[in-house]
C-alpha positions in Angstrom: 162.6 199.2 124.8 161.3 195.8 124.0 159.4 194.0 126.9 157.3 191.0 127.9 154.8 190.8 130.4 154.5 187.3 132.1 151.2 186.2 133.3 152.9 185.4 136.7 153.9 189.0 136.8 157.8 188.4 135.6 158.8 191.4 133.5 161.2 190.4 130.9 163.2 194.2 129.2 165.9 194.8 126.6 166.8 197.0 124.1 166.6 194.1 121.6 164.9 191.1 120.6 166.8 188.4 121.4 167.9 190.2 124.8 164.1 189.4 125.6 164.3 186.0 124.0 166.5 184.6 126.5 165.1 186.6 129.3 161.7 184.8 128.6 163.2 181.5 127.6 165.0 181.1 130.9 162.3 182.4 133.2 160.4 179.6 131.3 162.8 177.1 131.9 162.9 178.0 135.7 159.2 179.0 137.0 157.3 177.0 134.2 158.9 173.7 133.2 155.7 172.6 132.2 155.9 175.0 129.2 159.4 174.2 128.1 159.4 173.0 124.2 156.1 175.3 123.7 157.1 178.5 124.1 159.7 178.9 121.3 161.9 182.0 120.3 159.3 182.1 117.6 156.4 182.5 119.9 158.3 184.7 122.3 158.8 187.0 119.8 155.1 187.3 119.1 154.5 188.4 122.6 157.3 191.2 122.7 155.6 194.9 123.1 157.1 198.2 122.6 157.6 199.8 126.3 158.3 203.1 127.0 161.9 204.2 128.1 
């Protein structure tokens, strides 16, 4: 399970990549506007951990 731990506390899970990608992109888009154009796919993918099932 890939997953991605928001500093606001907003969980982000998938069983792939790119399901976590978007997951992050939109929570971006909606609770952190300010952010939008700096946290790329690129960057997101840097912050994606391995989670336990």
């Amino acid at each position: 399970m890939n997953q991605v731990t928001c500093e606001c506390g907003y969980e982000a899970k998938g069983a792939s990549e790119g399901q976590v990608v978007d997951q992050v992109l939109a929570h971006v888009r909606s609770d952190h506007p300010d952010l939008v154009g700096q946290v790329t796919p690129e960057v997101v993918r840097g912050w994606i951990e391995l989670a336990p099932e």
